[in-house]
C-alpha positions as CSV (number, residue, x, y, z in Angstrom):
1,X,31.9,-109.6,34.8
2,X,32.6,-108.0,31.3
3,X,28.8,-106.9,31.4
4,X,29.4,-104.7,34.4
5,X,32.8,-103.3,33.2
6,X,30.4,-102.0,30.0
7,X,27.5,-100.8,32.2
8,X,30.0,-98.9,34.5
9,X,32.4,-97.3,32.2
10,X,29.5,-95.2,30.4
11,X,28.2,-94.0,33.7
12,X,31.9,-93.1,34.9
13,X,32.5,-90.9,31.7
14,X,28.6,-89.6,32.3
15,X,29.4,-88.2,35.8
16,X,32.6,-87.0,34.8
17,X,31.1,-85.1,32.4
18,X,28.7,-83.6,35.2
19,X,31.3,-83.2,37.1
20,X,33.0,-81.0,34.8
21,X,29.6,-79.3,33.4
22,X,29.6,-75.7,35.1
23,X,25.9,-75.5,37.3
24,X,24.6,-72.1,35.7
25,X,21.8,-69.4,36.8
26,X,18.2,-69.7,34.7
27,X,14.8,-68.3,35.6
28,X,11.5,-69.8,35.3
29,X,9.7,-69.1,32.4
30,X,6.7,-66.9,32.1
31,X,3.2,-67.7,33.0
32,X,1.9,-69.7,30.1
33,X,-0.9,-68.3,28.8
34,X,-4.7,-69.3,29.3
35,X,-5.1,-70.4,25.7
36,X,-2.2,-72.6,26.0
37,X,-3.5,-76.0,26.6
38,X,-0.3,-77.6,28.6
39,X,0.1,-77.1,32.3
40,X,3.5,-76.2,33.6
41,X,3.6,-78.9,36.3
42,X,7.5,-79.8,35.8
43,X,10.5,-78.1,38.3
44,X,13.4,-77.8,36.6
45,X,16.5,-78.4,39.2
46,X,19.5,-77.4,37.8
47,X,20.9,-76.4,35.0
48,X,24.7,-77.2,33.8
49,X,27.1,-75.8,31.0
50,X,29.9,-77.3,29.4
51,X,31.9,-75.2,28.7
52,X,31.3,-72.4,30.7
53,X,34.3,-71.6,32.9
54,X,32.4,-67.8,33.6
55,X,29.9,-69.5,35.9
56,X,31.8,-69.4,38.8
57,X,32.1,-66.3,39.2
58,X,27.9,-66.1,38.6
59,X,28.6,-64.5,35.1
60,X,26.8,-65.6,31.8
61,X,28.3,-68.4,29.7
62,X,30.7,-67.0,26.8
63,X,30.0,-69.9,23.3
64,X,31.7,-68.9,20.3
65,X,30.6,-68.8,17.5
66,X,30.9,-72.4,15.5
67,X,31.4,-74.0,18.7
68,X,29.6,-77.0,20.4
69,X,28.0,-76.6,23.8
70,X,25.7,-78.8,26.5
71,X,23.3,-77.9,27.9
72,X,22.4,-80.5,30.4
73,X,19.1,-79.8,33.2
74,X,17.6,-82.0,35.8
75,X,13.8,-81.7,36.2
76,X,11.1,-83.0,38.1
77,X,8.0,-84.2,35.9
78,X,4.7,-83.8,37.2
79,X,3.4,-86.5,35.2
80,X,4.8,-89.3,33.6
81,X,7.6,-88.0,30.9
82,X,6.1,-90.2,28.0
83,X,6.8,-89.0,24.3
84,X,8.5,-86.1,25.3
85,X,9.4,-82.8,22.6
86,X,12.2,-80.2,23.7
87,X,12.8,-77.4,21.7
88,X,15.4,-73.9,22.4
89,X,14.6,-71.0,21.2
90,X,16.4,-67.5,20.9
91,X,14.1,-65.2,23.5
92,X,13.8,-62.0,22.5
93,X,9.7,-60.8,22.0
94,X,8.9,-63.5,19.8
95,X,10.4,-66.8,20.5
96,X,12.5,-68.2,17.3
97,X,13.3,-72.3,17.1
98,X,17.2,-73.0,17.2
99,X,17.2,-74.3,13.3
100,X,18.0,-77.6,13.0
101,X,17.9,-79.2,16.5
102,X,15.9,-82.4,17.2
103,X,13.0,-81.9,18.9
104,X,13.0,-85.5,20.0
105,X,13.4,-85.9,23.2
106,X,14.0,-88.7,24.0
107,X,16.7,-89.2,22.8
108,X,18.4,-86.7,25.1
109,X,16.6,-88.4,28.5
110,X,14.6,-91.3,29.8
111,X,11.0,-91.6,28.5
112,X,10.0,-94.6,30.4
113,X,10.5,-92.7,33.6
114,X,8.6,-92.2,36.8
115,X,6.3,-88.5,37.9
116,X,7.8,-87.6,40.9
117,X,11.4,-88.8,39.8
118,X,14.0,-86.3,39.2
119,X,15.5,-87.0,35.4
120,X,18.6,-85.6,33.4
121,X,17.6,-84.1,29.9
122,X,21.2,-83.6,28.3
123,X,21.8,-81.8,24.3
124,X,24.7,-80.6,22.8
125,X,24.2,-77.5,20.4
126,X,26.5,-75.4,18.2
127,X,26.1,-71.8,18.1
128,X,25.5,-70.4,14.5
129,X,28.3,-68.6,12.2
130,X,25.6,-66.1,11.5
131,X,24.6,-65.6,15.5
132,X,25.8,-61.8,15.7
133,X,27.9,-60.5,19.1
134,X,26.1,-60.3,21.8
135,X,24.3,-61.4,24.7
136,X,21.3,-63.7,24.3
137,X,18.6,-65.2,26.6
138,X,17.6,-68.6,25.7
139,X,14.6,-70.2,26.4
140,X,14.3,-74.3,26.9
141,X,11.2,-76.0,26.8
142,X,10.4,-79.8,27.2
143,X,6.6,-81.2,26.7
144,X,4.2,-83.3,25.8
145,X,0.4,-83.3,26.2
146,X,0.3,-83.3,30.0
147,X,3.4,-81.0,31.3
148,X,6.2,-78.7,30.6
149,X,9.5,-77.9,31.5
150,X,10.6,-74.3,30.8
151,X,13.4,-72.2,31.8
152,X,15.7,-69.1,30.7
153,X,19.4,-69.1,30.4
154,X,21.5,-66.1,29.0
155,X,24.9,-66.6,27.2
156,X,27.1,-64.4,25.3
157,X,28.3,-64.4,21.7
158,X,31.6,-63.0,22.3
159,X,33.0,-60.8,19.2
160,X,36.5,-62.5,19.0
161,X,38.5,-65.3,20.4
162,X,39.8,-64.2,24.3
């Protein structure tokens, strides 16, 4: 009995916090490249953030500066979502790493999953003191040697508290 009331109240808060999570608008990434050695063979669902109170009315997600956001995205794997690596990255021409996020994946999803299966990849980030006013387009990757996950999001640095 106790054994159930500990595997249940973790999946209660986990779907409230889905629950709560705003389902936002991304766009697949670009074609990869030929020399690029990793197929895209991955379908990224949805994508939910928390907070973002501006996505229902289909508008880009305001983060403050030195606040905490999650990003949370359900994807279908291709093949087997062993060893995984995720990685954001500011878009704009050349792709620059968040610094300091943990490229681990899983830690953030299930590993030991199925292909075929859909799976929730979920990271909480906190937007840089230094990250200047505007409105950025992030892009998400997830990979390992046999498939990737990629997808766009944009979000706005506002310049002051509303």
């Amino acid at each position: 009995m106790m054994l159930k009331r500990v595997l249940v109240v973790p999946a209660f808060f986990l779907l409230i916090h889905f629950c709560a999570a705003e389902e936002v608008r991304s766009r697949t990434c670009p074609p990869i490249s030929e020399e690029y050695s990793v197929t895209r063979n991955c379908t990224v669902d949805r994508v939910h953030i928390e907070p973002c109170p501006q996505a229902a009315s289909n508008q880009p997600c305001q983060i403050h500066r030195r606040h905490q956001a999650t990003i949370s995205f359900h994807y279908t794997p291709g093949k087997s979502p062993v060893s995984l690596q995720s990685q954001a990255y500011w878009a704009s021409g050349m792709d620059l790493p968040f610094a300091g996020m943990d490229t681990n994946a899983c830690s953030y999803t299930s590993c030991d999953g199925a292909a075929g299966q859909e799976h929730t990849y979920s990271y909480s980030l906190t937007i840089p003191n230094k990250a200047r006013p505007r409105q950025y387009d992030v892009k998400w990757k997830l990979w390992n040697d046999e498939m990737e996950c990629c997808f766009i999001v944009t979000f706005v640095v506002p310049s002051k508290r509303n």
